[in-house]
KETOR-223162 format. One record per atom (N, C-alpha, C): z, x, y; residue in three letters. Coordinates in steps of 0.1 Angstrom, whole numbers, padded with zeros to 4 digits. Each point is the difference from the previous one (the first is absolute). Layout:
% KETOR-223162
ATOM:c3:c1:c2:residu
ATOM:Z:X:Y:Ala $
...
END
This chain:
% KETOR-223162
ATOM:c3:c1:c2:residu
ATOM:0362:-0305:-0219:Unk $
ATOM:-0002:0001:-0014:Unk $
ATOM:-0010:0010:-0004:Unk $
ATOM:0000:0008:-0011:Unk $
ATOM:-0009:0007:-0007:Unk $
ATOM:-0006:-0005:-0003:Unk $
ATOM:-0014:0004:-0002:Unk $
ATOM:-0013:-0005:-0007:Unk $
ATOM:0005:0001:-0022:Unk $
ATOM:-0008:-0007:-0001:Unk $
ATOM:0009:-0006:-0017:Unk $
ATOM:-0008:0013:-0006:Unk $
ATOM:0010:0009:-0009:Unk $
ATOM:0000:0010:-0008:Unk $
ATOM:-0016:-0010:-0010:Unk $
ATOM:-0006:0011:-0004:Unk $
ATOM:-0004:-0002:-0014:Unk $
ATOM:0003:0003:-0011:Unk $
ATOM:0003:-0014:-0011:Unk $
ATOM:0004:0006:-0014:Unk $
ATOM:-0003:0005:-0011:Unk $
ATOM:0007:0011:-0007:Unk $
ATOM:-0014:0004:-0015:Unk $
ATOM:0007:-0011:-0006:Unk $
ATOM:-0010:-0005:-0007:Unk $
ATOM:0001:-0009:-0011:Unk $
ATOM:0006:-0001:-0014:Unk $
ATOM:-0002:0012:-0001:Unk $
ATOM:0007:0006:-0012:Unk $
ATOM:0013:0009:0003:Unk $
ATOM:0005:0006:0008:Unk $
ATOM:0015:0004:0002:Unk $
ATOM:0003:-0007:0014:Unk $
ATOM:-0003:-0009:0005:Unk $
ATOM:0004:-0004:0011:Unk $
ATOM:0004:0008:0015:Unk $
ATOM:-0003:0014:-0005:Unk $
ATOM:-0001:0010:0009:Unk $
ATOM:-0004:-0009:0014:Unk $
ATOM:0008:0004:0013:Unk $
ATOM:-0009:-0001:0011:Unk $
ATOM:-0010:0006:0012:Unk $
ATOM:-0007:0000:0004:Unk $
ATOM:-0010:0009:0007:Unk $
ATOM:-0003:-0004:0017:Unk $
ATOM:-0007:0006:0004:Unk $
ATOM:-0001:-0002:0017:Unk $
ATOM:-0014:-0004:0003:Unk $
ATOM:-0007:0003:-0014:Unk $
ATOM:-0016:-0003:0005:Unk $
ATOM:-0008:0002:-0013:Unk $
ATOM:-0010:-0004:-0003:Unk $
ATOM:-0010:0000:-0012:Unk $
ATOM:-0001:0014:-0004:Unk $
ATOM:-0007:0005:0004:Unk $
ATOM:-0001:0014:0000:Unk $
ATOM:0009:0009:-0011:Unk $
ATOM:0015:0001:0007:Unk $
ATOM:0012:0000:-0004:Unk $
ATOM:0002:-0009:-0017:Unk $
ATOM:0001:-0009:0000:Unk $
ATOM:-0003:-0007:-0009:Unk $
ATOM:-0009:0002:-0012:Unk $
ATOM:-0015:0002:0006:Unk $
ATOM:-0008:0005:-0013:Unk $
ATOM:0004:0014:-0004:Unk $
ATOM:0006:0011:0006:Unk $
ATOM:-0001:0010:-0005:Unk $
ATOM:0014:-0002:-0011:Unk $
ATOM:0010:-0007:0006:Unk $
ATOM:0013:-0003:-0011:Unk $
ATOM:-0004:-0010:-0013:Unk $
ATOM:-0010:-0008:-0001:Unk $
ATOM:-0004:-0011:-0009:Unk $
ATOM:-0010:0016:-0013:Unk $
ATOM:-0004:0012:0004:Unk $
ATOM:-0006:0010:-0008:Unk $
ATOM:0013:0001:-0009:Unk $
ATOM:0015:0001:0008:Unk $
ATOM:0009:0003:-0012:Unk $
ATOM:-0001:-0006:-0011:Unk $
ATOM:-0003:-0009:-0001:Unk $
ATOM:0003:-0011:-0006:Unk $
ATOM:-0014:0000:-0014:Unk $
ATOM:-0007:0011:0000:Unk $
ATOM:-0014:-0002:-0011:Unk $
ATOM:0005:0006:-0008:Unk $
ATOM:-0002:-0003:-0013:Unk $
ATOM:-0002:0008:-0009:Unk $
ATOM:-0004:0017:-0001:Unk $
ATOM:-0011:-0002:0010:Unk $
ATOM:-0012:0014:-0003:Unk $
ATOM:0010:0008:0011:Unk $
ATOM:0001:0012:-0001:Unk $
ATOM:0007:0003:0008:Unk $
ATOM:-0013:0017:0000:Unk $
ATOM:-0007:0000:0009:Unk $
ATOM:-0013:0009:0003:Unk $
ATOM:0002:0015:0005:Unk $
ATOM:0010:-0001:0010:Unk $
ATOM:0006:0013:0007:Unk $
ATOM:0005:0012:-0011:Unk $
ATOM:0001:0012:-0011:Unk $
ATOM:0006:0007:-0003:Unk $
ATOM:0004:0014:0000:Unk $
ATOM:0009:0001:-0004:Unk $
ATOM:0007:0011:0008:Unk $
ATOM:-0007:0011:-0010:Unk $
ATOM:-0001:0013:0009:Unk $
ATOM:-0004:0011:-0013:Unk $
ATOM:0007:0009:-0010:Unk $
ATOM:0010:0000:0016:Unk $
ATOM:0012:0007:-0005:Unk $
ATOM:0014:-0008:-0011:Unk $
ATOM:-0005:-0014:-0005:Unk $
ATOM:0013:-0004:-0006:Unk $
ATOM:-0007:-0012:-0006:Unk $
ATOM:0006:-0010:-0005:Unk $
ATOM:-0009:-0010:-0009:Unk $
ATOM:-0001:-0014:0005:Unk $
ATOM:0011:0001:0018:Unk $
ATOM:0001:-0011:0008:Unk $
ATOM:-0013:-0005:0002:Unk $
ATOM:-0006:-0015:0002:Unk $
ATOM:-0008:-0005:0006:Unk $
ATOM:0001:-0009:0009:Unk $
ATOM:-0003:-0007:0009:Unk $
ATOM:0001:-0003:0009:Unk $
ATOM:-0011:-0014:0002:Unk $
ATOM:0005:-0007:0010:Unk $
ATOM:-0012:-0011:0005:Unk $
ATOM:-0006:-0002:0011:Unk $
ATOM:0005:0012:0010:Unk $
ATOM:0000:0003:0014:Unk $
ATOM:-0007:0012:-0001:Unk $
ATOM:-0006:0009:0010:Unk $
ATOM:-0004:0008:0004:Unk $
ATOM:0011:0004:0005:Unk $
ATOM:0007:-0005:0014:Unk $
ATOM:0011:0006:0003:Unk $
ATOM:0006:0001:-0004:Unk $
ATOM:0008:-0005:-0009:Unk $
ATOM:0009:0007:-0008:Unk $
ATOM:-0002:0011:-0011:Unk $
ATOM:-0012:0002:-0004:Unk $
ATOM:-0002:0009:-0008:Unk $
ATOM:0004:0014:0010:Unk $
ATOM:-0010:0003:0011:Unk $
ATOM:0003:0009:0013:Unk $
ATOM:0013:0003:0003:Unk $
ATOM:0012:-0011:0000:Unk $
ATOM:0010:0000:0001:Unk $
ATOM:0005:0009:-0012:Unk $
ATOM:0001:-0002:-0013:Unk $
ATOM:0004:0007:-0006:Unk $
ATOM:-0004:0009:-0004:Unk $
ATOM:-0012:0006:0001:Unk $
ATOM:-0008:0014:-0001:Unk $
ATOM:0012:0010:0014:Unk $
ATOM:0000:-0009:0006:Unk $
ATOM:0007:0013:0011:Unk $
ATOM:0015:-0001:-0007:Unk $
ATOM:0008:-0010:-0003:Unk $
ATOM:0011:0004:-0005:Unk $
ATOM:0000:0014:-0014:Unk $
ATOM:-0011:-0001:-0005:Unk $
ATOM:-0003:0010:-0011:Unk $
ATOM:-0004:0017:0006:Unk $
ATOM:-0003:-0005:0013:Unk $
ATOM:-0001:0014:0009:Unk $
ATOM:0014:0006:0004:Unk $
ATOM:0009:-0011:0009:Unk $
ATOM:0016:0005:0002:Unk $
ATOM:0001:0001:0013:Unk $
ATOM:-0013:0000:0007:Unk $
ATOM:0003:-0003:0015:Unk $
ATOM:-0003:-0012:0005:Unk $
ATOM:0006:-0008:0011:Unk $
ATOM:-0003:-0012:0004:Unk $
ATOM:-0009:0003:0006:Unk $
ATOM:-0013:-0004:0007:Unk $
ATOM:-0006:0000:0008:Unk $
ATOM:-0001:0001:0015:Unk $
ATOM:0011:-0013:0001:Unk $
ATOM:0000:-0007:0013:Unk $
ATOM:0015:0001:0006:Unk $
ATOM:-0001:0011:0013:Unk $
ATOM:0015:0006:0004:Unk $
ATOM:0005:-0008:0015:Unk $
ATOM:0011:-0007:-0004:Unk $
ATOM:0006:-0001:0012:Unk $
ATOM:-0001:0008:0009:Unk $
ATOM:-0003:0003:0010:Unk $
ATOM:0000:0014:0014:Unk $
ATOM:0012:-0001:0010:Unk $
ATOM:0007:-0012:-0006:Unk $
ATOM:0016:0000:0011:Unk $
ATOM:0012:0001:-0012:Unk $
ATOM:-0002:-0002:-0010:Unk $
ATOM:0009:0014:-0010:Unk $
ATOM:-0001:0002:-0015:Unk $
ATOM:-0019:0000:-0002:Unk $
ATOM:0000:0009:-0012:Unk $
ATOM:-0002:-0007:-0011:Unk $
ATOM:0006:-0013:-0001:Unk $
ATOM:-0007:-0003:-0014:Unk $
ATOM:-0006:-0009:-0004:Unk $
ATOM:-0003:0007:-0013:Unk $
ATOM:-0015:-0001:-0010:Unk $
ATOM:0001:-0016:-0004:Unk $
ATOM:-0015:-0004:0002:Unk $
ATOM:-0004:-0011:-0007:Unk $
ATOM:-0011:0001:-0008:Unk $
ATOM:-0005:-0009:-0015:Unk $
ATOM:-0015:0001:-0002:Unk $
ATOM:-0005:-0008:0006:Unk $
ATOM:0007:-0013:0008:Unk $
ATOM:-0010:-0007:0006:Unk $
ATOM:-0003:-0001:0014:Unk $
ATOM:-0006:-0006:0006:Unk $
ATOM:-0003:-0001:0013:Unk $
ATOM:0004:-0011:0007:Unk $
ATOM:0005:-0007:-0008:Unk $
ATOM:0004:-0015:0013:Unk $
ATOM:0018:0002:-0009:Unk $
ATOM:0003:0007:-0004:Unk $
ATOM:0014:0004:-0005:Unk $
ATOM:0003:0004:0009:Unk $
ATOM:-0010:0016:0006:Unk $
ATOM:0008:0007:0012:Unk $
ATOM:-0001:-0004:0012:Unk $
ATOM:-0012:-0011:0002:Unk $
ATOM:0004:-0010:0012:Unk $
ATOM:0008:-0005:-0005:Unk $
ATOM:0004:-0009:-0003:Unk $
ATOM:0014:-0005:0000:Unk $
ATOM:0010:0005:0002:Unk $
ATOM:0003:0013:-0001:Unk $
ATOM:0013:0008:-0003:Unk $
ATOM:-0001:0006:0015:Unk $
ATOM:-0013:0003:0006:Unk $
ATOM:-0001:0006:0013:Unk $
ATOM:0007:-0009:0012:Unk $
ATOM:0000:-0016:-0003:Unk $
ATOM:0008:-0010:0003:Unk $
ATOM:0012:0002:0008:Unk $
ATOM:0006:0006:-0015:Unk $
ATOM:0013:0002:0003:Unk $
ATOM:0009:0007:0004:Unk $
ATOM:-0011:0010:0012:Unk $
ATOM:0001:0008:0009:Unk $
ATOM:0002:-0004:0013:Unk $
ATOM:-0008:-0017:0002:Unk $
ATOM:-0002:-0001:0014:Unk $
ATOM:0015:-0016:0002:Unk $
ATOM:-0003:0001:0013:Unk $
ATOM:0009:-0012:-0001:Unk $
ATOM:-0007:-0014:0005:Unk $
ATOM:-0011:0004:-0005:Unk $
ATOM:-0007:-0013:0004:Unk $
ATOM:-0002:-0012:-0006:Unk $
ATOM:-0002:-0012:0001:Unk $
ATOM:0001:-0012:-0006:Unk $
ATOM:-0006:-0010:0004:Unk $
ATOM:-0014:0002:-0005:Unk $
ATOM:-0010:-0011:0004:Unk $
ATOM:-0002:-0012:0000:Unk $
ATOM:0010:-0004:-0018:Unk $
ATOM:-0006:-0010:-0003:Unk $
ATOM:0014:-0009:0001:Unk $
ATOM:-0002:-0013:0008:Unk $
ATOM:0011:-0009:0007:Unk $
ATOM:-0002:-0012:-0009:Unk $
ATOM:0011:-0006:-0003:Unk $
ATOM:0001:-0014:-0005:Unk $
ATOM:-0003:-0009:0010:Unk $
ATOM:-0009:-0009:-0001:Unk $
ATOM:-0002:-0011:0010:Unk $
ATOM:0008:-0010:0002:Unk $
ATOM:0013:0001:-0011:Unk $
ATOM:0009:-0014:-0006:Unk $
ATOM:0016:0004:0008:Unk $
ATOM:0003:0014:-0005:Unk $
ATOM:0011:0007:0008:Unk $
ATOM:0002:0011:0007:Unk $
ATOM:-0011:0005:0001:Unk $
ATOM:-0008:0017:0009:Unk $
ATOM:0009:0009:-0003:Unk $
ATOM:0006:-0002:-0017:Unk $
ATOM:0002:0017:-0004:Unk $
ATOM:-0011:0005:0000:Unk $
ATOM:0001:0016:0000:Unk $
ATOM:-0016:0008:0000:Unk $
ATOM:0004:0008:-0014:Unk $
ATOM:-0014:0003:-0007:Unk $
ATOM:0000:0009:-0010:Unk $
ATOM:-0011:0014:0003:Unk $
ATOM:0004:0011:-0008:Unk $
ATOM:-0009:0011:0001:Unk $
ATOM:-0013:-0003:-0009:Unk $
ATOM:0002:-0007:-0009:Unk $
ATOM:-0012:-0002:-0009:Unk $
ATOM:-0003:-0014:0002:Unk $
ATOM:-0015:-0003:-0001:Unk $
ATOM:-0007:-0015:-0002:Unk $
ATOM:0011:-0004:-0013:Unk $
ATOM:0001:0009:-0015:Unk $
ATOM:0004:-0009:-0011:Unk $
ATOM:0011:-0002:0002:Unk $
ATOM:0012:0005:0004:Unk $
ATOM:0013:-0006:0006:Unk $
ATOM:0001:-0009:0013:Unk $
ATOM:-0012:-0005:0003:Unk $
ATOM:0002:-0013:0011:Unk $
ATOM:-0008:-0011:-0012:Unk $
ATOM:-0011:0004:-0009:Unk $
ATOM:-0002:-0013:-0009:Unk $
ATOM:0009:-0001:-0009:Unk $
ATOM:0011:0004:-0006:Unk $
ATOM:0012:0000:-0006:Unk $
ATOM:0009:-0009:0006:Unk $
ATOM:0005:0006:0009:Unk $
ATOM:0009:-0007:0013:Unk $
ATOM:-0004:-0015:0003:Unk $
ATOM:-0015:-0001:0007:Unk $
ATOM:-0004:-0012:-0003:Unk $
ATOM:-0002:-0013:-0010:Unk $
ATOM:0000:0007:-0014:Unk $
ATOM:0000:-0009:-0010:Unk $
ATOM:0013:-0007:0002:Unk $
ATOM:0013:0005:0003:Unk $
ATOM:0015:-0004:0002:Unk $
ATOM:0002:-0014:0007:Unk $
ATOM:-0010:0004:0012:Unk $
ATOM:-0002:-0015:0008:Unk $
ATOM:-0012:-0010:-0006:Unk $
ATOM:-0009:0000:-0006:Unk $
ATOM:-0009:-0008:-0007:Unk $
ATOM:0001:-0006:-0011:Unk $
ATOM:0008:0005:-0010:Unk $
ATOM:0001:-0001:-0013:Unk $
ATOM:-0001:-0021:0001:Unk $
ATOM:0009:-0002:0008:Unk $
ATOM:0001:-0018:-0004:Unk $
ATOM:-0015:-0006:0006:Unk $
ATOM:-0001:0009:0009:Unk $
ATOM:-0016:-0008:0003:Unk $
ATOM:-0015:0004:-0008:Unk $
ATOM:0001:0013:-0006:Unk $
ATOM:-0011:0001:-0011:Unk $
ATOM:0005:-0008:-0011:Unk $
ATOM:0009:-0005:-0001:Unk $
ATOM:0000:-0008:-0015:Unk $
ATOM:-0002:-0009:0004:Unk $
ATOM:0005:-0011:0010:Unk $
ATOM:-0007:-0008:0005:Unk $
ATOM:-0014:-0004:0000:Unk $
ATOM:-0006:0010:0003:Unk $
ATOM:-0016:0000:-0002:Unk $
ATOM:-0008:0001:-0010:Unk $
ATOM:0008:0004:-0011:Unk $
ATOM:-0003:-0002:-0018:Unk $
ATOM:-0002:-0015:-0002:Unk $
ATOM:-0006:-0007:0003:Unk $
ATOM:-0003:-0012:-0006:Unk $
ATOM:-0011:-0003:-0014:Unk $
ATOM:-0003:0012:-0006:Unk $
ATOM:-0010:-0001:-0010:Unk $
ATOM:0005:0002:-0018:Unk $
ATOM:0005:-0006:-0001:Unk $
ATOM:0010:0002:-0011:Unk $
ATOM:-0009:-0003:-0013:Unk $
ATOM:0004:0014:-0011:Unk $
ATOM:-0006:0001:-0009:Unk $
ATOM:0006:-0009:-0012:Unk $
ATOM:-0008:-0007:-0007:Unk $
ATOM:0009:-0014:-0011:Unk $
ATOM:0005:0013:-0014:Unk $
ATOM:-0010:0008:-0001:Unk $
ATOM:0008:0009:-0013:Unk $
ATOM:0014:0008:0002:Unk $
ATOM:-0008:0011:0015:Unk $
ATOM:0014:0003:0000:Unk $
ATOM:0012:0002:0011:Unk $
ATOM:-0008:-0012:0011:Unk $
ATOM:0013:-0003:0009:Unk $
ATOM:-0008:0010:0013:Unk $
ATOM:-0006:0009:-0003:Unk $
ATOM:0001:0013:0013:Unk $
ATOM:-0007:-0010:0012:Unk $
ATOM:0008:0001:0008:Unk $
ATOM:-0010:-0005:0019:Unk $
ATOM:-0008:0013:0005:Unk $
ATOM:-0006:-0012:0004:Unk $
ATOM:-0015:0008:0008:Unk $
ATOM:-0003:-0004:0013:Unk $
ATOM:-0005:0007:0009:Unk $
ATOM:-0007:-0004:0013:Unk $
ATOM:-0010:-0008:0000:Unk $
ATOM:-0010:0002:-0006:Unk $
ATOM:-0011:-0012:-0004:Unk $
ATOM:-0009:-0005:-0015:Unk $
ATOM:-0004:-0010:0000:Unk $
ATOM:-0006:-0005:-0006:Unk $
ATOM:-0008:0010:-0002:Unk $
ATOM:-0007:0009:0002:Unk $
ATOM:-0008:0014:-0006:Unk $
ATOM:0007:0006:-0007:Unk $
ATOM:0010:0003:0005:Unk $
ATOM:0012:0012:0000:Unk $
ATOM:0006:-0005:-0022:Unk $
ATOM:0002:-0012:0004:Unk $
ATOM:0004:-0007:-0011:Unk $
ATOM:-0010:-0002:-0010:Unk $
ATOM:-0015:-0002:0002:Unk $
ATOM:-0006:0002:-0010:Unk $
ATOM:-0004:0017:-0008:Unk $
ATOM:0003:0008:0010:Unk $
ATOM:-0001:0013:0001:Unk $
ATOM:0012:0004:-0013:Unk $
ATOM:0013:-0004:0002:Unk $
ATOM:0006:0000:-0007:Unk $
ATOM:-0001:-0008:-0014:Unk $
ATOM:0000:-0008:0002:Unk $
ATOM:-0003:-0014:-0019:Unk $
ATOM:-0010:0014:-0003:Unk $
ATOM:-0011:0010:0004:Unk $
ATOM:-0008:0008:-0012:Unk $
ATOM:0011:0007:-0012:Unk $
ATOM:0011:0005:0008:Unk $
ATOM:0013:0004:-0011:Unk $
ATOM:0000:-0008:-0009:Unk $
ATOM:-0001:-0008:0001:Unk $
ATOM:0005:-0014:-0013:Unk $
ATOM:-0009:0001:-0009:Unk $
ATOM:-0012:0005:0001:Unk $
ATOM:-0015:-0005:-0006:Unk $
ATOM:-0005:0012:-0011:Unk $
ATOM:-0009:0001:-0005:Unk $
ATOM:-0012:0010:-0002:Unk $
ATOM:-0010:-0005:0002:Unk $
ATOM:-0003:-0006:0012:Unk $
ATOM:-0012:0001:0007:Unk $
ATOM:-0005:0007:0005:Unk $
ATOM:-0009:0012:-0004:Unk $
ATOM:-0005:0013:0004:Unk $
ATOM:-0012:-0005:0008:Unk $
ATOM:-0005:-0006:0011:Unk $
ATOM:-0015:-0002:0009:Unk $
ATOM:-0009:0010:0002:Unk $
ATOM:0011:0018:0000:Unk $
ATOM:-0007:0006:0009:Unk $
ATOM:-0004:0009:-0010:Unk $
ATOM:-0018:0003:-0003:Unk $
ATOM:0001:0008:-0009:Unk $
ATOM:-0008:0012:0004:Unk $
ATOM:0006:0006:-0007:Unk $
ATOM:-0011:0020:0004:Unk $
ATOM:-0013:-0001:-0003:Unk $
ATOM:-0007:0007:0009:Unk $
ATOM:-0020:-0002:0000:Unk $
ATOM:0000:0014:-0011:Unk $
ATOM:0011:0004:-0002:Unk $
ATOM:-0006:0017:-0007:Unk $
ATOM:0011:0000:-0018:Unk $
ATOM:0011:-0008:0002:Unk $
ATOM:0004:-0002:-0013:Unk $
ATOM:0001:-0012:-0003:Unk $
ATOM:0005:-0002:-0010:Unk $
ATOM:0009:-0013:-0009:Unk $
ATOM:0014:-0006:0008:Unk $
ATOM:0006:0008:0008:Unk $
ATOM:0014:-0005:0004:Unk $
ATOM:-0006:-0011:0011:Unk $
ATOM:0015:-0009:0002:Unk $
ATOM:0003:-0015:0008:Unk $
ATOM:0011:0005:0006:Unk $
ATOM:-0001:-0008:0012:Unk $
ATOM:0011:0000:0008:Unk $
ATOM:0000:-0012:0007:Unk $
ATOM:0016:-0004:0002:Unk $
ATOM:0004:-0012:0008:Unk $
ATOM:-0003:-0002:0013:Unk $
ATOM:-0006:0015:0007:Unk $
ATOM:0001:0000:0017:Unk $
ATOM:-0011:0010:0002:Unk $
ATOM:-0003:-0002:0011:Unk $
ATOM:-0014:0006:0002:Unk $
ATOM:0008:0019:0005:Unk $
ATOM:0010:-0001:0008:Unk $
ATOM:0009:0013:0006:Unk $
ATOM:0001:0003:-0018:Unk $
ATOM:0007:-0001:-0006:Unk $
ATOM:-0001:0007:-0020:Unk $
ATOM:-0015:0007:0001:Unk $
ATOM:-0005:-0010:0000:Unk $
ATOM:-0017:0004:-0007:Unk $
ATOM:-0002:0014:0007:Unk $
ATOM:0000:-0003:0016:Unk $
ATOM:-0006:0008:0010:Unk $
ATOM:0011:0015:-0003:Unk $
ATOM:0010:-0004:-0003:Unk $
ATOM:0006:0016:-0003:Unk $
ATOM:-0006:0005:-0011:Unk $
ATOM:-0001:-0011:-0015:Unk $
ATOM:-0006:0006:-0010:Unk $
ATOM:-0009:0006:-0001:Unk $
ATOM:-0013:-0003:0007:Unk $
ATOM:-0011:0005:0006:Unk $
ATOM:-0001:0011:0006:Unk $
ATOM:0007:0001:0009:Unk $
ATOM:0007:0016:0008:Unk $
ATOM:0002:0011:-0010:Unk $
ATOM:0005:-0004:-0003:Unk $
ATOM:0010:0010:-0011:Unk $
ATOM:-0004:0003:-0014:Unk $
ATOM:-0003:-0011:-0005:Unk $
ATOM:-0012:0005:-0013:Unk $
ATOM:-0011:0003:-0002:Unk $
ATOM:-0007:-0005:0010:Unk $
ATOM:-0016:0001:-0001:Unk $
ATOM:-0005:0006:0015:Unk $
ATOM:0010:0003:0011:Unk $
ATOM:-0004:0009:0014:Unk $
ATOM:0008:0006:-0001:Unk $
ATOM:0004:0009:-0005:Unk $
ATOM:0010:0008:0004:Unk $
ATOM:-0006:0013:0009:Unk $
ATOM:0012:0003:0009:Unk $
ATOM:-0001:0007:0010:Unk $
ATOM:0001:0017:-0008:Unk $
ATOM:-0006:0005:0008:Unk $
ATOM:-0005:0016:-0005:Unk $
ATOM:0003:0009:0010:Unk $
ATOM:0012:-0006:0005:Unk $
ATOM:0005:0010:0011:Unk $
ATOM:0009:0012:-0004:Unk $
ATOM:-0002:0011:0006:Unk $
ATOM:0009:0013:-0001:Unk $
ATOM:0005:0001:0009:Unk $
ATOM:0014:0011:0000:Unk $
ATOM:0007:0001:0012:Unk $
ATOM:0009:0015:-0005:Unk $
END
């Protein structure tokens, strides 16, 4: 079995690790900090901003060297470099097909789990039905239902339901990063 995706909360997006996760929960603000010079896009990423500064240039970056093409990103053209080799690391423990990528063996694996993760949903919300893994997990969720704001900013007036909200709002409105590239 795969270790259990993490989920965003608000698109249900899934992820492989925190990390991952906090930088996809930035999509999701309001403030969007990153802007472009050349055009009136803004952005909520840093990498993405980079990303599209080089599409405004016209050359990709990042060159395949076994036949030539362009990426702006860097784990694109790994990926794509992939599918050069014929190698296949990652094995199902359930029926030992193998895949080239980790995310097409956690895909594949969902196929076989699906009746046993729901199974393990025992935390059922009374408003709107959704299962949960735990008693946390479930209170984590009832904040949707609410305007119970607990978490509040040391530097403005705004509330937030979750301390991960606060800590981005904080980042981003009141630390913002002053990096050039």
């Amino acid at each position: 079995m795969v270790k259990d995706q993490i989920k965003c909360d608000i698109c249900e997006k899934e992820y492989a690790n925190k990390s991952v996760l906090k930088q996809h929960m930035k999509t999701h603000l309001p403030s969007k900090p990153w802007k472009c010079d050349l055009c009136p896009r803004e952005f909520s990423q840093k990498s993405k901003l980079i990303e599209h500064v080089n599409r405004h240039q016209g050359t990709p970056p990042f060159t395949c060297s076994n036949c030539g093409k362009g990426f702006y990103q860097k784990d694109r053209l790994k990926t794509h470099e992939l599918s050069h080799s014929n190698s296949r690391p990652h094995e199902c423990n359930i029926c030992l097909l193998t895949f080239r990528r980790k995310y097409e063996l956690n895909k594949h694996l969902k196929m076989h789990d699906t009746n046993i993760k729901e199974q393990l949903k025992k935390y059922v919300c009374e408003t709107c039905g959704k299962k949960n893994y735990s008693f946390a997990d479930l209170n984590r969720h009832m904040l949707k239902h609410t305007d119970i704001r607990l978490y509040k900013c040391d530097h403005c007036s705004k509330a937030f339901k979750d301390k991960y909200t606060l800590k981005c709002h904080e980042v981003i409105m009141h630390f913002p990063l002053k990096e050039t590239f």
